[in-house]
The first five atom37 places (N, CA, C, CB, O) and aatype in JSON, in Angstrom:
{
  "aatype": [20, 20, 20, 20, 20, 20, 20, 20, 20, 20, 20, 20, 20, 20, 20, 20, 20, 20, 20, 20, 20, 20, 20, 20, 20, 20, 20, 20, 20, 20, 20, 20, 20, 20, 20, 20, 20, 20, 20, 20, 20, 20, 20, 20, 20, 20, 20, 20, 20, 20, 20, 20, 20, 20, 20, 20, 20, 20, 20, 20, 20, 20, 20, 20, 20, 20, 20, 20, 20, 20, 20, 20],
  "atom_mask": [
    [1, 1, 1, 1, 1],
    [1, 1, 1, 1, 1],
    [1, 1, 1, 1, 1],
    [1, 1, 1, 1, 1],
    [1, 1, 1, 1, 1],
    [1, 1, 1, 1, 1],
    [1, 1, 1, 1, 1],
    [1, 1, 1, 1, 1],
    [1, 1, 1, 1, 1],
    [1, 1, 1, 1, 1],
    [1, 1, 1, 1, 1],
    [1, 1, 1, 1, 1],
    [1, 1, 1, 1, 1],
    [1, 1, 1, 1, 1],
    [1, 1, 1, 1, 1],
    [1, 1, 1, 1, 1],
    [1, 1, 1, 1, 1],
    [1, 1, 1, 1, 1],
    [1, 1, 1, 1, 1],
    [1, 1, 1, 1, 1],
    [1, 1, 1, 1, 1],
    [1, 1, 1, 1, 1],
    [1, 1, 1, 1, 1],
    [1, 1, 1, 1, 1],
    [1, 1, 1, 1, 1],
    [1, 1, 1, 1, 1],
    [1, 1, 1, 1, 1],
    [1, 1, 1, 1, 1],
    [1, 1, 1, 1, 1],
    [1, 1, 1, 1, 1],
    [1, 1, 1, 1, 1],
    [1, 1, 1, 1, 1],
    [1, 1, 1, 1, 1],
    [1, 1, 1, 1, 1],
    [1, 1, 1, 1, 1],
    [1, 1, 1, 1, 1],
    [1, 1, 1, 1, 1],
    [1, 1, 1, 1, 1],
    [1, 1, 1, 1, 1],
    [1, 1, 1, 1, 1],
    [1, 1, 1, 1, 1],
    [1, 1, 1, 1, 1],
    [1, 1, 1, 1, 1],
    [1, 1, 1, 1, 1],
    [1, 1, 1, 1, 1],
    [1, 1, 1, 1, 1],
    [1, 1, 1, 1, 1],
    [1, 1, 1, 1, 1],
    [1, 1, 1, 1, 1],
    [1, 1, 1, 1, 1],
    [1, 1, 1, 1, 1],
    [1, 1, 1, 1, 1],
    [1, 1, 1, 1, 1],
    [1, 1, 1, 1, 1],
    [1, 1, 1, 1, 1],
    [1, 1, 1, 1, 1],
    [1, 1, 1, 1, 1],
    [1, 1, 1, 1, 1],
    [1, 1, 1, 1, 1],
    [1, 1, 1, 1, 1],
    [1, 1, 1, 1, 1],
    [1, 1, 1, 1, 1],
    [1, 1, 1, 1, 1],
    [1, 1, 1, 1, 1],
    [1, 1, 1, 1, 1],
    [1, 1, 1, 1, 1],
    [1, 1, 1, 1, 1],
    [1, 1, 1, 1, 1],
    [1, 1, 1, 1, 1],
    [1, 1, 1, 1, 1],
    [1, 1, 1, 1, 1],
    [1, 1, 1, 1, 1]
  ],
  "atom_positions": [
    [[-85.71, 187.89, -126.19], [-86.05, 186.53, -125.85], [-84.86, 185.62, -126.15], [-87.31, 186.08, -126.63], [-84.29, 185.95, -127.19]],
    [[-84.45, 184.81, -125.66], [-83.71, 183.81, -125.55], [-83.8, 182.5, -125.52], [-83.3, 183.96, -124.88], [-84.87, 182.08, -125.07]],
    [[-83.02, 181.7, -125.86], [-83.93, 179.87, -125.45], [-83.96, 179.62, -124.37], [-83.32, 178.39, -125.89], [-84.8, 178.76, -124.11]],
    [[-83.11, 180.21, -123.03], [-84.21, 179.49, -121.7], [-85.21, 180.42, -121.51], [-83.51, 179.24, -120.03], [-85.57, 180.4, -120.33]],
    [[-85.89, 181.34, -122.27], [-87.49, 181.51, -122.22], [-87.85, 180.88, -123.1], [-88.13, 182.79, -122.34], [-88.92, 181.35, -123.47]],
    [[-87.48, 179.75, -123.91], [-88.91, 179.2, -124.37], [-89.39, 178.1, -123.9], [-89.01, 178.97, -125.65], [-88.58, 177.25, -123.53]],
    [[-90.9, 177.82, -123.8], [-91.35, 176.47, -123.05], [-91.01, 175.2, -124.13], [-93.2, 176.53, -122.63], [-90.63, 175.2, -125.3]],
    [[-91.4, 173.94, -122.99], [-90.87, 172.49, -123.79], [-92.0, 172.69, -125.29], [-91.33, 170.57, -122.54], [-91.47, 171.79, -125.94]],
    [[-92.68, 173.02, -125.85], [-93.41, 173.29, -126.93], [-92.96, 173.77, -127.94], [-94.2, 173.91, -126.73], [-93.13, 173.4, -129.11]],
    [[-92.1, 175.02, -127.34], [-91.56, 175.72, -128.51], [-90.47, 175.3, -128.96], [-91.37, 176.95, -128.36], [-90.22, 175.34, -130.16]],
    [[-89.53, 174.76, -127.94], [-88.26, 174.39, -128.35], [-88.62, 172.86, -129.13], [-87.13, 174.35, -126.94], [-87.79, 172.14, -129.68]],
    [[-89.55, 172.69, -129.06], [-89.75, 171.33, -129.95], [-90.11, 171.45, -130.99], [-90.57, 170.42, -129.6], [-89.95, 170.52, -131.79]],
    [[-90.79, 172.77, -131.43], [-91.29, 173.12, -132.93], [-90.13, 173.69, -133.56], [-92.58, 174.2, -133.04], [-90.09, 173.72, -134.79]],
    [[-88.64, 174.42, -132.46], [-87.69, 175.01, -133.81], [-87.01, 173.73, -133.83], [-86.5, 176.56, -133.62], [-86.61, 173.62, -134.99]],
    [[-86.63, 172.57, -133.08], [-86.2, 171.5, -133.33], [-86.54, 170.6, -134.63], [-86.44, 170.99, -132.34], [-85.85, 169.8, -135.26]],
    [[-87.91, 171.05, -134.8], [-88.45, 169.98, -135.85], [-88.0, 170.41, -137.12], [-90.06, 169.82, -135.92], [-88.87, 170.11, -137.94]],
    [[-86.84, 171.1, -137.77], [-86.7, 170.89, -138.97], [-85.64, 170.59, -138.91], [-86.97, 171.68, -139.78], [-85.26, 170.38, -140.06]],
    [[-84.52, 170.36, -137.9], [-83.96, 169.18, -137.87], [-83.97, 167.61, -138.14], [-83.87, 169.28, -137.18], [-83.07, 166.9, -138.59]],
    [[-84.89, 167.39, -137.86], [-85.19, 165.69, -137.5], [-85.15, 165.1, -139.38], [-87.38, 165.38, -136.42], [-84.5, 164.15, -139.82]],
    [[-85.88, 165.85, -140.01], [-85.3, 164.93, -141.6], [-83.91, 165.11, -141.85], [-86.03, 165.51, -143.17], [-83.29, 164.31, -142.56]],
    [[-83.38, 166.09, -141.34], [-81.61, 165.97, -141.45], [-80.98, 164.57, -141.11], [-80.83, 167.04, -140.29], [-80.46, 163.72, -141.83]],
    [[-81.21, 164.65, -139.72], [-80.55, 164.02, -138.9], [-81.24, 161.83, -139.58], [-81.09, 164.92, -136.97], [-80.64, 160.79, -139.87]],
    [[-81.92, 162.02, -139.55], [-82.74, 161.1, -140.11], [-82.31, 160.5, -141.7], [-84.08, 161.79, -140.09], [-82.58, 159.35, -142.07]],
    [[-81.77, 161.28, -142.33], [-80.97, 161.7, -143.71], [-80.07, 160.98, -143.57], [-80.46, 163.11, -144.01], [-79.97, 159.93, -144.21]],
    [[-79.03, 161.46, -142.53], [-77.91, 161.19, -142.91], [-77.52, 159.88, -142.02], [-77.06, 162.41, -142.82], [-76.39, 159.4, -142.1]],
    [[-78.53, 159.34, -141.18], [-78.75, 158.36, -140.32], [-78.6, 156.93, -141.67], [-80.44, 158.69, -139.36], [-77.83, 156.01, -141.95]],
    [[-80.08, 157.62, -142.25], [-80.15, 156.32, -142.96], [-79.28, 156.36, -144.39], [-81.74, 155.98, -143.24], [-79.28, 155.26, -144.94]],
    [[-78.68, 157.23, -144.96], [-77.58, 157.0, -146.28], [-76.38, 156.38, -145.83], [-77.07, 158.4, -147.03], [-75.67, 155.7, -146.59]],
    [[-76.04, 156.65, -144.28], [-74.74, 156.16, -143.77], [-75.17, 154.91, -144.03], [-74.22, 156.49, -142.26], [-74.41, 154.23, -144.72]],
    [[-76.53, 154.23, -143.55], [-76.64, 152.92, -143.49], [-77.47, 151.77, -144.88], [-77.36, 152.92, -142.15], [-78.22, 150.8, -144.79]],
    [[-76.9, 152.42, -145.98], [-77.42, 151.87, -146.69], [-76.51, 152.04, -148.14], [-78.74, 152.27, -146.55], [-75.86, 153.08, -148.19]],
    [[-76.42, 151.28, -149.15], [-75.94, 150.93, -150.65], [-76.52, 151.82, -151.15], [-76.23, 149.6, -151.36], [-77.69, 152.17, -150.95]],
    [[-75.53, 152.4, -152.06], [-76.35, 153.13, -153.32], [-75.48, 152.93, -154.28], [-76.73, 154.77, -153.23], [-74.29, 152.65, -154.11]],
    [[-76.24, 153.11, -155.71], [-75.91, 152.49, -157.07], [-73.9, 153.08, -157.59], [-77.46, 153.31, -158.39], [-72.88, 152.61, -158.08]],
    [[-74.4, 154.21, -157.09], [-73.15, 155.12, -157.28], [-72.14, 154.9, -156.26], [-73.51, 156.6, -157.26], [-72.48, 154.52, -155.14]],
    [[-71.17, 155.07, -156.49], [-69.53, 154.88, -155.7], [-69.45, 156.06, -154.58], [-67.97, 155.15, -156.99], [-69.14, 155.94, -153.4]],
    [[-69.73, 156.96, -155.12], [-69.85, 158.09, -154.28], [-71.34, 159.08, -153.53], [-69.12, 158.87, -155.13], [-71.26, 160.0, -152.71]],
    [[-72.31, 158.62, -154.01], [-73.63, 158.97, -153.92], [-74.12, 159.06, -152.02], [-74.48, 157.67, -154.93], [-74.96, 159.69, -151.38]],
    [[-73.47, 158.44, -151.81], [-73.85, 158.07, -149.96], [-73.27, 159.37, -148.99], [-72.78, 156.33, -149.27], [-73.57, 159.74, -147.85]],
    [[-72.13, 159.96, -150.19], [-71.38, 160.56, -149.34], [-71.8, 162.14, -149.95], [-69.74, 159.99, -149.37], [-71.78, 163.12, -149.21]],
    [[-72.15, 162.19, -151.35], [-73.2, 163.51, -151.76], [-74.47, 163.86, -151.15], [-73.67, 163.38, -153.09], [-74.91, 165.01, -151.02]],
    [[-75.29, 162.22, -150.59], [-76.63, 162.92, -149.72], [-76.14, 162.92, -148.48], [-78.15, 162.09, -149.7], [-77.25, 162.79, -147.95]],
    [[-75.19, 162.98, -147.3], [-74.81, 163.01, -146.29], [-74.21, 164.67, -146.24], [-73.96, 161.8, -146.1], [-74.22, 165.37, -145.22]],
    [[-73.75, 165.04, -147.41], [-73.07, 166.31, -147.59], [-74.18, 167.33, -147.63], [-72.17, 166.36, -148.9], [-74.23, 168.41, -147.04]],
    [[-74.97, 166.8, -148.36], [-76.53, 167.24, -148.44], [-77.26, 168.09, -147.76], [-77.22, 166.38, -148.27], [-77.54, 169.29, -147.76]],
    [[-77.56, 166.77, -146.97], [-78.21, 167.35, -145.29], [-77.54, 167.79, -144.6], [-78.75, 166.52, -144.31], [-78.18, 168.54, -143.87]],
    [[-76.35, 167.79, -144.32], [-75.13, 168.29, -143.44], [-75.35, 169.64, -143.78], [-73.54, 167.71, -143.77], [-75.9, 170.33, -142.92]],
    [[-74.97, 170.27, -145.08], [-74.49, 171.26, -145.12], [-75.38, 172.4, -146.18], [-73.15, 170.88, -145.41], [-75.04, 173.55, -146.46]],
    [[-76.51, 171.72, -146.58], [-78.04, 172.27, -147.28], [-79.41, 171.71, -146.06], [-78.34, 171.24, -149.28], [-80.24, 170.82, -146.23]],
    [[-79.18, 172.9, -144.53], [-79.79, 172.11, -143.17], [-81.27, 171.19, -144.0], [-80.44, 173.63, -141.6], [-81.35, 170.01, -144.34]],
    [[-82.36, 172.42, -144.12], [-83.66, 171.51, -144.42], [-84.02, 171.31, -146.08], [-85.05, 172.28, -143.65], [-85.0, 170.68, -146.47]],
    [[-83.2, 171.86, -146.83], [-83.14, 171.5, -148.42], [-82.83, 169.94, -148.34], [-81.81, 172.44, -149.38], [-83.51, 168.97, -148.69]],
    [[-81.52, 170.02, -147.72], [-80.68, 168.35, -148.04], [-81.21, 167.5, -147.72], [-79.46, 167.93, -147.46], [-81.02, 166.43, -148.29]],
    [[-82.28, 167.64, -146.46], [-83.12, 166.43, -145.75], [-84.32, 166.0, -146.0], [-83.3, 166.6, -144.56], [-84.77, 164.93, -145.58]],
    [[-85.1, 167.04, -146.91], [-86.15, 167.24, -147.46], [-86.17, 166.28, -149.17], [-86.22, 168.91, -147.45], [-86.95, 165.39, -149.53]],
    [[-85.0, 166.9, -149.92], [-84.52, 166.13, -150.73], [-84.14, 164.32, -151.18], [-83.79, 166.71, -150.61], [-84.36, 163.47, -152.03]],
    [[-83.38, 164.59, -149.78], [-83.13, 162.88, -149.45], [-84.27, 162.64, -149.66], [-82.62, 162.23, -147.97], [-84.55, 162.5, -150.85]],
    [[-85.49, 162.49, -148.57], [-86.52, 162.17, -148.32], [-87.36, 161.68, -149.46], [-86.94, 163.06, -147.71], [-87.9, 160.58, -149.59]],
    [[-87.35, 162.89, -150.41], [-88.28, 162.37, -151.84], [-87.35, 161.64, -152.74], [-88.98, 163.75, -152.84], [-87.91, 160.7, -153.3]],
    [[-86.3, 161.77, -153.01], [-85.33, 161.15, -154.39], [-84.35, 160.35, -153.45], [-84.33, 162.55, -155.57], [-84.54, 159.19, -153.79]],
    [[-83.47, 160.35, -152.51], [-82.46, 159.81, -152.28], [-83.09, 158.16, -151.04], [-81.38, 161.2, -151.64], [-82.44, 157.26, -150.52]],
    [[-84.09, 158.38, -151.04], [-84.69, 157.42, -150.23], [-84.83, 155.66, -150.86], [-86.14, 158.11, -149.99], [-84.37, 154.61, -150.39]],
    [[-85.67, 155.94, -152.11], [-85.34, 155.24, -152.96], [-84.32, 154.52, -153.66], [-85.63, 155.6, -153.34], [-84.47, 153.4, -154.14]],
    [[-83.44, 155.12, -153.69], [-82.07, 154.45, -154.67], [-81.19, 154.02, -153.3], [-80.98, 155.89, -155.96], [-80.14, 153.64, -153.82]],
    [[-81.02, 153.85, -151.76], [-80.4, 153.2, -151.06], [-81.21, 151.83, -150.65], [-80.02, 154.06, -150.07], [-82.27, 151.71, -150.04]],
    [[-80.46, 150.97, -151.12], [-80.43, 149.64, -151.09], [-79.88, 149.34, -149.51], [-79.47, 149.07, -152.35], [-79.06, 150.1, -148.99]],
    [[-80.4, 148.2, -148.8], [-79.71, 148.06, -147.26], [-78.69, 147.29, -147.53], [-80.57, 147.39, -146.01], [-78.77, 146.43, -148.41]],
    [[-77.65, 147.48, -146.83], [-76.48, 147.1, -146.8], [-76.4, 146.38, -145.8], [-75.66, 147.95, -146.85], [-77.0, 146.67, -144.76]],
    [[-75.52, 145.13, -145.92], [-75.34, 143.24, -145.65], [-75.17, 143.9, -144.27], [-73.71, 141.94, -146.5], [-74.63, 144.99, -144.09]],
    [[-75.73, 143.06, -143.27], [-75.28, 143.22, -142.14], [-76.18, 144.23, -141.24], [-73.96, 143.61, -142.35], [-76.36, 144.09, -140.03]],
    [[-76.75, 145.33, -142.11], [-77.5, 146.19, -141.8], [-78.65, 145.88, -140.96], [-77.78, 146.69, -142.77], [-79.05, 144.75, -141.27]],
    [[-79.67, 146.62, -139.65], [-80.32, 146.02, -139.43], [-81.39, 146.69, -139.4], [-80.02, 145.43, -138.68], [-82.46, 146.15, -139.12]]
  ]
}
C-alpha cells in the first residue's frame, strides 16, 4: 500500500499528529517568553521531538508565552 491508495479520510487521520507541531511552533514563534532563549527550545521541540514536542508545548509551554507587541 502506498499514499495514493489512501482515501481523503485516511490521509487526514496520519496527518493529524502533525497539526500540534505545526501549531507549536506557529504560536512560540509568535509570542514572549520569560527566558532569553526558551522560544527557541520549544520550536526545537516540536521540530525535532515530531508529537512529544507538540504535545508538550501544549500542556507547559502554552502558558509561559506572553503575546508579543505588535502581535495579532
Amino acid at each position: 500500500m502506498t499514499l495514493a491508495d489512501l482515501n481523503a479520510g485516511q490521509m487526514a487521520l496520519l496527518a493529524l499528529p502533525i497539526l500540534p507541531n505545526l501549531w507549536a511552533i506557529w504560536h512560540a514563534m509568535r509570542h514572549e517568553f520569560p527566558g532569553e532563549r526558551e522560544k527557541y527550545w520549544w520550536t526545537l521541540g516540536a521540530v525535532f521531538v515530531p508529537l512529544l514536542g507538540g504535545l508538550a508545548y501544549l500542556l507547559f509551554g502554552l502558558r509561559r508565552g506572553k503575546s508579543a507587541a505588535g502581535a495579532k
